[in-house]
N, C-alpha and C positions, 0 to 999 in steps of 0.2 A: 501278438507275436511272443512264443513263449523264448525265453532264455536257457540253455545245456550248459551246464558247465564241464569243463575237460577233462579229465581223469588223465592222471601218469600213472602206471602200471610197470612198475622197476622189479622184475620178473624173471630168473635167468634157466627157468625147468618151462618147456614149449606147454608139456599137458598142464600143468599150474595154470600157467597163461589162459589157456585155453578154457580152463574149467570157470577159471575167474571172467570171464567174458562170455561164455554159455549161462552163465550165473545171472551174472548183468544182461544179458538178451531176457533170459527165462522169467528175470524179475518186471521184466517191460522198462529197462533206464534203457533211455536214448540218446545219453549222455555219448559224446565221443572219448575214447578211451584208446588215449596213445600207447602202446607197450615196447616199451625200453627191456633188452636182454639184462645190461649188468650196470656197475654203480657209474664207471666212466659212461657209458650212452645218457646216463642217467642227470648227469653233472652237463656232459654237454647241451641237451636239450632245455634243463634250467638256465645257464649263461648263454644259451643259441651262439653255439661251438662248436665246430667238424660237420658233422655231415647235416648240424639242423641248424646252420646259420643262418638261413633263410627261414626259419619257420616263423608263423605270424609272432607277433608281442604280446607280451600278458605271459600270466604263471597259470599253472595247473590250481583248479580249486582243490584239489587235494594230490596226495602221492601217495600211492597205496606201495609200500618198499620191502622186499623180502630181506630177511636182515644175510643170510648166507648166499654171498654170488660173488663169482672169481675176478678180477681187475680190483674193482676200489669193492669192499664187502658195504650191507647195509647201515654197520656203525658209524663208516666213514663216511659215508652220504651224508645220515642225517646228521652228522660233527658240522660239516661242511655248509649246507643249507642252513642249521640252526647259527652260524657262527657268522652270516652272510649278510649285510642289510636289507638288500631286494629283498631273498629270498626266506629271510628268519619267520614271516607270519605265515609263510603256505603251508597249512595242516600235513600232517605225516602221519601215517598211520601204519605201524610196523606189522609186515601180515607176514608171519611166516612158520614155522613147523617145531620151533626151538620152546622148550617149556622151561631153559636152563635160567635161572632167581638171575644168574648174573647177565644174561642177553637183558631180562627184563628188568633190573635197577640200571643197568650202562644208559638202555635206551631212553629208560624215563630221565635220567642223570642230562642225556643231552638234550632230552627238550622234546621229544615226543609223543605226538597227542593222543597218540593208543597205540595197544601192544593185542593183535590178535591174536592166537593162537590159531592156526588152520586145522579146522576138524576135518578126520581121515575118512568120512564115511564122506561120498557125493551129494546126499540130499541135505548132510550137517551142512558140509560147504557153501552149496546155493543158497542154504537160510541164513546162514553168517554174514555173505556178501552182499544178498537183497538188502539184510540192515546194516550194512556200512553203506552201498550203495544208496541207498535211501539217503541214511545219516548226511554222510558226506558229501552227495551229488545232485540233494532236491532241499533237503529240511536246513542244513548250516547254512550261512549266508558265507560264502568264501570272500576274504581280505582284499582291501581295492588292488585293482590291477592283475586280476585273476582274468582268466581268459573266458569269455562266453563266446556261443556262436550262435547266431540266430537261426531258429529253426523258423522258416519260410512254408507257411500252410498255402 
């Protein structure tokens, strides 16, 4: 019985989403991959709050988080998460469009474990997120109390 681990997906552009998840199909991860619009969806589903109170227990083995999205923006998440006890070991991996030195010293300043840059061509994008998806969803071993589901052959 093999083991998936969860992906959060803090995502607030639908084709972004969309391509990062055509990505992750196209690379063959079967990983389940929750997609959060903005940084409060984002915040609730890490403390299971408002509409994902009921969601099972465990943390995402990673969070893939755009750093630009309207409510709470990507710096305030990852302040929030890295600043959290539960929540300070679940990998963060900032994916987003900004090449600005200060998005990428703020980000690493609070704690997080890579800063992608999203390449504008589609086939740059799917080969970026095959190797996050890889990275982060098959090869890392995610922090205890990360969420796996068993996949049932």
């Amino acid at each position: 019985m093999a083991e998936l681990k969860r992906v959060l997906l803090v995502e607030d552009s639908p084709n972004d989403a969309e391509l990062t998840l055509e990505a992750f199909a196209e690379s063959g991860l079967a990983n389940e991959v929750v997609w959060v619009r903005d940084g409060r969806e984002a915040l609730d589903y890490l403390h299971r709050e408002g509409e994902f109170a009921s969601r099972p227990e465990g943390l995402p083995a990673v969070v893939l988080l755009d750093l630009k999205m309207p409510k709470v923006d990507g710096l305030q998440v990852l302040e929030q998460v890295k600043n959290h006890p539960q929540l300070k070991s679940v990998p963060v991996v900032m994916l987003t469009s900004s090449r600005e030195e200060s998005d990428l010293a703020r980000s690493y300043g609070l704690g997080v474990n890579a800063y992608v840059v999203k390449p504008v061509g589609f086939p740059e994008f799917v080969k970026a997120l095959k190797e996050l998806g890889l990275f982060w969803a098959v090869v890392n071993e995610p922090p205890p109390g990360s969420l796996r589901r068993s996949n049932v052959s």
